[in-house]
C-alpha positions, 0 to 999 in steps of 0.5 A: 500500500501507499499513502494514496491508498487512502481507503484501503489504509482506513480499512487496515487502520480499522481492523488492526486497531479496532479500541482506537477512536480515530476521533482522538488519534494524533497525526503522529501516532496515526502516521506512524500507525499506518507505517507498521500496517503489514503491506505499506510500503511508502516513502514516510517522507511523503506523507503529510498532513493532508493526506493523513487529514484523508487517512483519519476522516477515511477510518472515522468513516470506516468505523461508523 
């Protein structure tokens, strides 16, 4: 996965951390969350705050 995956990442997010409120996740936890995710395999350099901004509202989404 990329951080472009935005869904996919939510999806995986979800399920490996089903207790976590997306809600209250900072974007350095969430960053480095999505980083430990099994099959991501990006640059950490691209990431920024945009696209965890799309990662978190994915997740809250998927955990609704």
């Amino acid at each position: 996965m990329k951080w472009t995956d935005i869904n996919d990442l939510a999806i995986g997010l979800a399920d490996a951390y089903p207790e976590v409120d997306p809600l209250t996740i900072n974007f350095v936890d969430l960053m480095n969350r999505v980083l430990a995710l099994p099959g991501f395999d990006d640059d950490p350099k691209r990431c920024g705050e945009k696209i965890l901004e799309a990662i978190q509202q994915a997740w809250i989404d998927e955990s609704a």
